[in-house]
Structures are given as structure tokens and as C-alpha cells.
N, CA, C and O of each residue as an XYZ file, in Angstrom:
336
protein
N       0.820     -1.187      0.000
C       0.000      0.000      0.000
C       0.869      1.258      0.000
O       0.546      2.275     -0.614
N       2.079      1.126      0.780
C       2.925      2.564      1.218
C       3.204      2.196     -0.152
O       2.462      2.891     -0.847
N       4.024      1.323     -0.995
C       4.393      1.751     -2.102
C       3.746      2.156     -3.396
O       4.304      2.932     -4.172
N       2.378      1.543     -3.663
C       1.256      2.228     -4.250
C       1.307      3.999     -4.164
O       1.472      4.781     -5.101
N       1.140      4.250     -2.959
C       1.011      5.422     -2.212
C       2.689      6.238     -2.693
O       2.983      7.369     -2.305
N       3.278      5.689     -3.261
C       4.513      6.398     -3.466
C       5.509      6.518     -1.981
O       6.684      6.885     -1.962
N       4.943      6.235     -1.164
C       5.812      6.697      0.488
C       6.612      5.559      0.108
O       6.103      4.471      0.380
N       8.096      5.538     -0.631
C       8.801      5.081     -0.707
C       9.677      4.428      0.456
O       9.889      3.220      0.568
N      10.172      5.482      1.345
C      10.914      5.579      2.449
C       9.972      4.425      3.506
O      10.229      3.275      3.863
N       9.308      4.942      3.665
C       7.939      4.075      4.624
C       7.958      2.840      4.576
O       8.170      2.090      5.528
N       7.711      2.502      3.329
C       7.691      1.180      2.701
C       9.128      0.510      2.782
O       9.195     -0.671      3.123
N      10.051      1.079      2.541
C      11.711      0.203      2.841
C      11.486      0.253      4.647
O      11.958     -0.710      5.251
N      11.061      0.915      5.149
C      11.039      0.792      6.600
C      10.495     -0.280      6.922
O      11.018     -1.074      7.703
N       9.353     -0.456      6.358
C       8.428     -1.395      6.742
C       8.817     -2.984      6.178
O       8.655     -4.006      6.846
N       9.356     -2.925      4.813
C       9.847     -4.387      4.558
C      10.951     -4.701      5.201
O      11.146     -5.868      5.540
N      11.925     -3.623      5.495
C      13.245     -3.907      5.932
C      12.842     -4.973      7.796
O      13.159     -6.067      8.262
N      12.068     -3.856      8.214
C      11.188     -4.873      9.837
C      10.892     -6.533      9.328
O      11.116     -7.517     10.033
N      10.296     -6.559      7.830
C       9.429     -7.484      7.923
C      10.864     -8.369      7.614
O      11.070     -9.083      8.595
N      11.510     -8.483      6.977
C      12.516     -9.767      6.743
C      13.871     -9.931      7.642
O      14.916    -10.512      7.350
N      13.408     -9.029      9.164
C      14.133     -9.361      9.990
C      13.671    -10.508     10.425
O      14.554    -11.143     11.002
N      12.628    -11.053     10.387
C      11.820    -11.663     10.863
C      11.914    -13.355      9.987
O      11.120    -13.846      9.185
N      12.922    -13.786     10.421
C      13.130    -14.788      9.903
C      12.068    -15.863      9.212
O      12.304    -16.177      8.046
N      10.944    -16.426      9.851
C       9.918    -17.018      9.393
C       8.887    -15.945      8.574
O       7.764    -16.208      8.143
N       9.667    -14.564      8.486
C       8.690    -14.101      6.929
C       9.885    -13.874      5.740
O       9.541    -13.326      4.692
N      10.993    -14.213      5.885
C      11.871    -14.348      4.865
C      11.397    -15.237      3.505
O      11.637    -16.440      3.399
N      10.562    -14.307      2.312
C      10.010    -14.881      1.024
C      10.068    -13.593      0.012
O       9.856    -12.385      0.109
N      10.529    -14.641     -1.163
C      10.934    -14.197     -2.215
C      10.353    -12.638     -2.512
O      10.977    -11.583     -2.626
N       8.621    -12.976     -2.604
C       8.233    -11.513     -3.129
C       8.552    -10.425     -1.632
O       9.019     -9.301     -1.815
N       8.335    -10.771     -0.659
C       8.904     -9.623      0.509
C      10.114     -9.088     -0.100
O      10.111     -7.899     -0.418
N      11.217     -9.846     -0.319
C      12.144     -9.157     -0.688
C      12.273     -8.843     -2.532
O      13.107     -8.173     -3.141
N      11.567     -9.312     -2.835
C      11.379     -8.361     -4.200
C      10.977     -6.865     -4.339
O      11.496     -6.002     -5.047
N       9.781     -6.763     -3.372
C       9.054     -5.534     -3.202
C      10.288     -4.592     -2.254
O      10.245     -3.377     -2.447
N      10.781     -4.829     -1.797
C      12.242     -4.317     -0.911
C      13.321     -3.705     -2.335
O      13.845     -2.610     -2.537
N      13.318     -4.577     -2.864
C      13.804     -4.219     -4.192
C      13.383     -3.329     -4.664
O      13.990     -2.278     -4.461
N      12.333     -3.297     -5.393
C      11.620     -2.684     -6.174
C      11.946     -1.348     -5.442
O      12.776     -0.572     -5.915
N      11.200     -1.057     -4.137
C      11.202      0.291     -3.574
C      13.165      0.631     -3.068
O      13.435      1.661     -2.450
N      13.811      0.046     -3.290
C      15.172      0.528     -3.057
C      15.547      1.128     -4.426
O      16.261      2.124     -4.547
N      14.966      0.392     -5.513
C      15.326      1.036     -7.115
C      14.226      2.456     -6.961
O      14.984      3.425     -6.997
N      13.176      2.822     -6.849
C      12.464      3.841     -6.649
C      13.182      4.648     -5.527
O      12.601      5.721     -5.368
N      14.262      4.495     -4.685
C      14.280      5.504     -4.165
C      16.153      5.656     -4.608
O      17.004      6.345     -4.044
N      16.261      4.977     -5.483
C      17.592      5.097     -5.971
C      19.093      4.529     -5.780
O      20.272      4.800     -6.006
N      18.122      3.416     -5.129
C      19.493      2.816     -4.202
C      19.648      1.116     -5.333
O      18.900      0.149     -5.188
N      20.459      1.176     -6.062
C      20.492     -0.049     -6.738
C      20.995     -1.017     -6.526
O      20.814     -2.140     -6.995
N      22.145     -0.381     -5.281
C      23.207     -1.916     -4.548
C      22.264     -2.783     -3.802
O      22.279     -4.013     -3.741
N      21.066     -1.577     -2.993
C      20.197     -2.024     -1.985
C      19.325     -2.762     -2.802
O      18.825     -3.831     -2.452
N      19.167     -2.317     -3.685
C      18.099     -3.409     -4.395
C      18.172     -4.629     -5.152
O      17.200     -5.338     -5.410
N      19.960     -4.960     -5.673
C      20.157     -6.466     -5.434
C      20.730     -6.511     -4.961
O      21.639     -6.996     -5.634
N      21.122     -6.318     -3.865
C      21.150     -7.124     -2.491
C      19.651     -8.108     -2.021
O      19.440     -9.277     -1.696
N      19.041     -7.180     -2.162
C      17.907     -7.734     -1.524
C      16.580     -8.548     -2.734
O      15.473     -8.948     -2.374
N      17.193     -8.604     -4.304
C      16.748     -9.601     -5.052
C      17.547    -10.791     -5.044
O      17.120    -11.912     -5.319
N      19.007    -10.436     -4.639
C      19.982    -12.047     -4.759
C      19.332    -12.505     -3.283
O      19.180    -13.727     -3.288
N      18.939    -11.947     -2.128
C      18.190    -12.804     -0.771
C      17.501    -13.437     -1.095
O      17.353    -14.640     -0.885
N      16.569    -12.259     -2.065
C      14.931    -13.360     -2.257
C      15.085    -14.371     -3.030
O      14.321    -15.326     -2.886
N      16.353    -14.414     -4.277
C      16.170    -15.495     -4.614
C      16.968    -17.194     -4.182
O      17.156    -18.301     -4.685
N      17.202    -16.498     -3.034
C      17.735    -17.556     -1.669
C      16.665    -18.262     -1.093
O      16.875    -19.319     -0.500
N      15.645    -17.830     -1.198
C      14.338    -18.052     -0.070
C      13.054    -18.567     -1.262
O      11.997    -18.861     -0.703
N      13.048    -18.686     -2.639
C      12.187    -19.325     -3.504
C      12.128    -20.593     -3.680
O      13.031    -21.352     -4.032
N      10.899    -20.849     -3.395
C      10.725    -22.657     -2.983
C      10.310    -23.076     -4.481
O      10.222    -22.238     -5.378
N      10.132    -24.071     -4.620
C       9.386    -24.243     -5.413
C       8.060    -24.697     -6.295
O       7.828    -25.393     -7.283
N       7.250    -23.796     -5.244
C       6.008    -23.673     -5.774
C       6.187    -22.820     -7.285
O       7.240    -22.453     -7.807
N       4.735    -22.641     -7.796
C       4.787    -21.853     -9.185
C       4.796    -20.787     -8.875
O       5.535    -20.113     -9.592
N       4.062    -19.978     -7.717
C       4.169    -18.851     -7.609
C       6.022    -18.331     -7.382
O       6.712    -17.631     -8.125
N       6.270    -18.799     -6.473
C       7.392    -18.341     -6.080
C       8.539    -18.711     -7.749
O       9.545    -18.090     -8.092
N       7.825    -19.996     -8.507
C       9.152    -19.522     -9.641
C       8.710    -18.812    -10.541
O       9.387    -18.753    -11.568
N       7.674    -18.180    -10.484
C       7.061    -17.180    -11.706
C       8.062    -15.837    -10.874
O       9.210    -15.654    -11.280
N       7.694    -15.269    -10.116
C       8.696    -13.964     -8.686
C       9.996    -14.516     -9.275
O      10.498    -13.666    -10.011
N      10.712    -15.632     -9.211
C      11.617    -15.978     -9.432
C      12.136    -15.446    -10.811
O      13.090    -14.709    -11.061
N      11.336    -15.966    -11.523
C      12.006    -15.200    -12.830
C      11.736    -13.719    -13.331
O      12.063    -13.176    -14.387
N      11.097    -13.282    -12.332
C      11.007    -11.703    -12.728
C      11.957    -11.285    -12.260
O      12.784    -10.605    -12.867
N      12.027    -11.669    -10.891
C      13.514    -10.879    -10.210
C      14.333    -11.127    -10.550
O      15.195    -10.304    -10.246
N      14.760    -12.087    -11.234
C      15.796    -12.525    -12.191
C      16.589    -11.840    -13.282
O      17.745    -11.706    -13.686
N      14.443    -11.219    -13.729
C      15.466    -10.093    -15.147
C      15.507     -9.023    -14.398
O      16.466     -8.379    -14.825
N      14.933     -8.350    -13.363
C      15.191     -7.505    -12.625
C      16.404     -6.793    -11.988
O      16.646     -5.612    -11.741
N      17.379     -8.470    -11.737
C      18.441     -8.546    -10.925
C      19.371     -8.244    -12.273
O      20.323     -7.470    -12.172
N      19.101     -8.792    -13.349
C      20.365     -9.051    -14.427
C      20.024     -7.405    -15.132
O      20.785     -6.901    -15.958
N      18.966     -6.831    -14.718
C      19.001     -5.366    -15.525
C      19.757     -4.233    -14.253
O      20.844     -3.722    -14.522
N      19.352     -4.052    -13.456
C      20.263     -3.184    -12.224
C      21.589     -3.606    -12.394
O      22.342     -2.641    -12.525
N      22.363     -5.103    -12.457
C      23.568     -5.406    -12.535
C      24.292     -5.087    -13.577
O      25.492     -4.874    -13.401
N      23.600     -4.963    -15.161
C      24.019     -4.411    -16.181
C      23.830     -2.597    -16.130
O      24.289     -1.818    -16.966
N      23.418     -2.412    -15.502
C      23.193     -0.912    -15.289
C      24.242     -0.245    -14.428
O      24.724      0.885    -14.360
N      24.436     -1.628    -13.672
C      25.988     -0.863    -12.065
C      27.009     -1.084    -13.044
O      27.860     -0.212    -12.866
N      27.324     -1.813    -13.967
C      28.583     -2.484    -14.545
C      28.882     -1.092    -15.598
O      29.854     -0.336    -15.612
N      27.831     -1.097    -16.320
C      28.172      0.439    -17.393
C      28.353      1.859    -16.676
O      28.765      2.800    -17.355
N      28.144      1.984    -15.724
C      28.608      2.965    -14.442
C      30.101      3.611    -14.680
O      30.593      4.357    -13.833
């Protein structure tokens, strides 16, 4: 919702709490951590925290469909730090 809402900052606050939390450590938590670290400009922070999530993808379908988004997600920020 905070990230809908644009409250960028809010929202890294709020996921960053949630995957301290060992038994909520999952893929899309830390995708959406992602996502809002690239919206607020932070791209190390944001794979960092797509190479976690894709530590924590089981393999259900949901989690490998997340899986391969963050995937091209992860391989586009990494080609983006490298031409830097």
C-alpha cells in the first residue's frame, strides 16, 4: 500500500522490519524491498535484496514465476551498475 502510495521511504522501513523476521523471509517480501530501493535510488540495496529473495524461492509456481522476474530484474540493475 505505502508503495502504491509512493511513500517510498515508509515502505523500505516497513519491509526492511518485515525480513528481519526470519519465518517471513520470502521471495516476493524481498522483491518488493527491491523494487522500492530502485524507486528511491538505491540499486546496490536493491540487489542485495533480489539475490536474498532469490535464496528463499521454494518451489512452488508462484514463487518460480517472482523468481524469474527478479531474475530479469536482478540481471538489468547489474548491467546498469557495470556500465557505471
Amino acid at each position: 500500500m505505502q508503495f502504491k502510495k509512493k511513500l517510498f521511504s515508509e515502505a523500505r522501513k516497513t519491509l526492511e522490519l518485515a525480513v528481519e523476521d526470519k519465518a517471513a523471509q520470502h521471495i516476493e517480501i524481498y522483491d518488493h524491498l527491491g523494487d522500492v530501493c530502485i524507486a528511491l535510488g538505491d540499486r546496490e540495496a536493491a540487489i542485495r535484496a533480489w539475490e536474498k529473495g532469490l535464496e528463499h524461492a521454494t518451489d512452488s509456481r508462484r514463487d518460480q514465476t517472482t523468481r524469474t522476474n527478479v531474475s530479469r530484474k536482478l540481471e538489468q540493475a547489474k548491467s546498469k551498475s557495470a556500465s557505471k
